[in-house]
Structure formats: C-alpha cells, structure tokens
C-alpha positions in Angstrom: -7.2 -39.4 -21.7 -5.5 -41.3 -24.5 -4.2 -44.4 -24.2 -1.6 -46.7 -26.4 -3.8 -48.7 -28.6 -6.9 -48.1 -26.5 -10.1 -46.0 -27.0 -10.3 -42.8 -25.1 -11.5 -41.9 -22.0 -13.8 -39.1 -22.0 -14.9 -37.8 -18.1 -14.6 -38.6 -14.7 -17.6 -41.8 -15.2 -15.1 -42.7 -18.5 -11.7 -42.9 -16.3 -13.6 -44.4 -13.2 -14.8 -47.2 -15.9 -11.4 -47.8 -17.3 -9.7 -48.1 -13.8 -11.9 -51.0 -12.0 -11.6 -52.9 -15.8 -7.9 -52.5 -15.8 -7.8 -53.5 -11.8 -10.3 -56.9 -13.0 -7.7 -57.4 -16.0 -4.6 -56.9 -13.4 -5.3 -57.3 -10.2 -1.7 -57.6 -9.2 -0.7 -54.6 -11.4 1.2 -51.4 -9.6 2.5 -48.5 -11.3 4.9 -45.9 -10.5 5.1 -42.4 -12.5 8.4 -40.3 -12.3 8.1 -36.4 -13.1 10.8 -35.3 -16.1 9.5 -31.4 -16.5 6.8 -30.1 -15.5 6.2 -26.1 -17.1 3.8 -23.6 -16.1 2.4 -20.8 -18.8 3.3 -17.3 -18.4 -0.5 -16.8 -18.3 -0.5 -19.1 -14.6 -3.5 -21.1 -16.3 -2.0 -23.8 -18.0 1.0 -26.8 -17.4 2.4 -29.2 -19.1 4.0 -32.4 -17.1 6.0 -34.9 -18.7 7.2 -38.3 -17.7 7.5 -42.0 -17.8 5.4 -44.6 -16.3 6.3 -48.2 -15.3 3.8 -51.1 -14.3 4.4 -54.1 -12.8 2.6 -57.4 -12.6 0.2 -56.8 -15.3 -1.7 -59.8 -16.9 -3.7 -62.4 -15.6 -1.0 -64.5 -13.9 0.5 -61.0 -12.9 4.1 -62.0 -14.9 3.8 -59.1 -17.3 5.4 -55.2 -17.5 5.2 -51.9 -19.1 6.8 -49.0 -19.3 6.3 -45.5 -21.3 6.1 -41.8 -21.7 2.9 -39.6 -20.6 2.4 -35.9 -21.6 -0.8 -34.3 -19.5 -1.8 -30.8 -20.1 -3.7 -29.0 -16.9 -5.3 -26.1 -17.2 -6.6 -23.9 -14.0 -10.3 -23.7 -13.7 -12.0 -21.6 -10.6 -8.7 -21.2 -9.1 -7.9 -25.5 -9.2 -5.7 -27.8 -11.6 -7.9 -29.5 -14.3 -6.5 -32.5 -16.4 -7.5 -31.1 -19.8 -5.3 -34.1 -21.7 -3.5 -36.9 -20.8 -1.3 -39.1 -23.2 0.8 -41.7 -22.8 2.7 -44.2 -25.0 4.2 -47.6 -24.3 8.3 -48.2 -25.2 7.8 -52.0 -24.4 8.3 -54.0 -27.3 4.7 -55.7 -28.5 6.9 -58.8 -28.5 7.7 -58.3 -25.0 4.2 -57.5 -23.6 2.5 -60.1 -25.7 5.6 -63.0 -23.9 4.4 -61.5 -20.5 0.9 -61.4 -20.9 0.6 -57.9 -21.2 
C-alpha cells in the first residue's frame, strides 16, 4: 500500500502497524471513500477500483482534513479478492494540511 509522502506498507502485520499509529496520531479522524469505476478483467482475475477519499478530524487537536484519489488493484486468489496494490494521493494543499495540523 502506498501512501502520499509515506513509506510503504508491505503485509497484513505492515497495514495493522500503520492503522493503530495513524488512530494514536488521530484519534478523532474518520474517513469516508466513494467508488468512481470500478473494472473487472476479461480474464475474471483482476480489478481495478478507483476513487477519492476524504478524512476528517485529523491531527492532534482533531481540526485538520484531507482529501484524495486512491487506485487499488485486486487480483482473485483461491476463488477470493486480494488487494495486490493500493495507492492513494492527497489534493489538499501542503499549505492547508500543515494550517490544520494535518
């Protein structure tokens, strides 16, 4: 999983790790995701999904925002959906985030 201006996060232990520090960094934080396309191989073993994201109450005091794009690629493994990547980018301005906290 890659993430705007952060290292990536490799495995299921990786994203576990990355979730309870961004929950102790935000605690107030909630995000919303909203589907734009979502396209399914010829094959019937691998998707694309695309979107945006938006997150509210981010930063310490839980004043901050952001919102972005995602691309995630699944493939089908054993006859179930695997995330095989996951990107997403912000299209807050730095100025923005770094007035909020975020």
């Amino acid at each position: 999983i890659y993430r705007d201006k952060k290292a990536p996060i490799v495995g299921p232990a990786g994203f576990k790790d990355s979730i309870a520090k961004d929950y102790a960094e935000n605690p107030k934080s909630q995000i919303t995701w909203s589907t734009t396309s979502v396209r399914v191989a010829t094959s019937g073993d691998l998707a694309t999904e695309t979107g945006n994201y938006h997150v509210t109450a981010t930063g310490p005091k839980g004043d901050g925002e952001d919102k972005g794009s995602y691309v995630t690629v699944y493939a089908k493994v054993n006859g179930q959906w695997k995330i095989r990547n996951d990107i997403s980018i912000s299209t807050t301005p730095d100025t923005v985030k770094a007035q909020s906290g975020g």
